[in-house]
N, C-alpha and C positions, 0 to 999 in steps of 0.2 A: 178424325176428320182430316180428311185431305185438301189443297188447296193451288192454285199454279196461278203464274203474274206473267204479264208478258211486257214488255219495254224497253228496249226492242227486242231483248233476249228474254228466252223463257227462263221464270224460278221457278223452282222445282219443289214442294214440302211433302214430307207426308210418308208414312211406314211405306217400307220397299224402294223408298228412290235412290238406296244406294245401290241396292240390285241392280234399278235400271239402266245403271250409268256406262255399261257395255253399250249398249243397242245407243244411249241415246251420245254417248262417244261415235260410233261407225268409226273407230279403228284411228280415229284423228289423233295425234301427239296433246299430251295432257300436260301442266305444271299444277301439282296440287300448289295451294297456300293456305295455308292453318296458322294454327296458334300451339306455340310451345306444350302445351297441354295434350294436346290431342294423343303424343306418344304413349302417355301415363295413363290416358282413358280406353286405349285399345282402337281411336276412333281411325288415329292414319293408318295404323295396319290392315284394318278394314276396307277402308280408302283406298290402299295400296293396293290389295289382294280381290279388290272388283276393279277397278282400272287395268291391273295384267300390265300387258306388256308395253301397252300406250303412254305409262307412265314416263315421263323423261326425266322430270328433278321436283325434290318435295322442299319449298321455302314454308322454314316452321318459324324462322327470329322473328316475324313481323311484330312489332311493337303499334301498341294502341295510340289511334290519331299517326302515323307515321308522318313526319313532315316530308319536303321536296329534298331533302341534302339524302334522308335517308335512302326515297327512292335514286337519285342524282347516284348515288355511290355504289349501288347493281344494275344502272341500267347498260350500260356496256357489257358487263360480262353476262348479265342476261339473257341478250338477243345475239351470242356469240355463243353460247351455251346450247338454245333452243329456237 
């Protein structure tokens, strides 16, 4: 079963949407954010290797509930980054 939300961005569920994520990229600069995990499950290599070249930088530390000091402390070098 497949599924999509809209508010004001589309979400996306459902077998094949990581395929889709070229087209529905159109070539625009990407920041993955995951979770630490995802390296050990195979899932950002994946991530990595349908996003191509679009990819600019992968934040994997996020930590659950992140508070404001956390984000406070990449937001400068983030939007100097990308």
């Amino acid at each position: 079963m497949s599924w999509s939300y809209r508010n004001p961005v589309a979400v996306r569920f459902g077998w094949g949407v990581i395929d889709a994520l070229p087209a529905l990229l159109a070539g625009r600069r990407v920041v993955l954010v995951t979770f630490p995990e995802a390296g050990e499950t195979g899932l950002r290599a994946r991530l990595a290797a349908s996003i191509g070249a679009s990819l600019n930088e992968i934040i994997e530390d996020v930590v659950p509930n992140p508070d404001v000091d956390w984000f406070r402390s990449r937001y400068t070098s983030f939007w100097r980054k990308n």
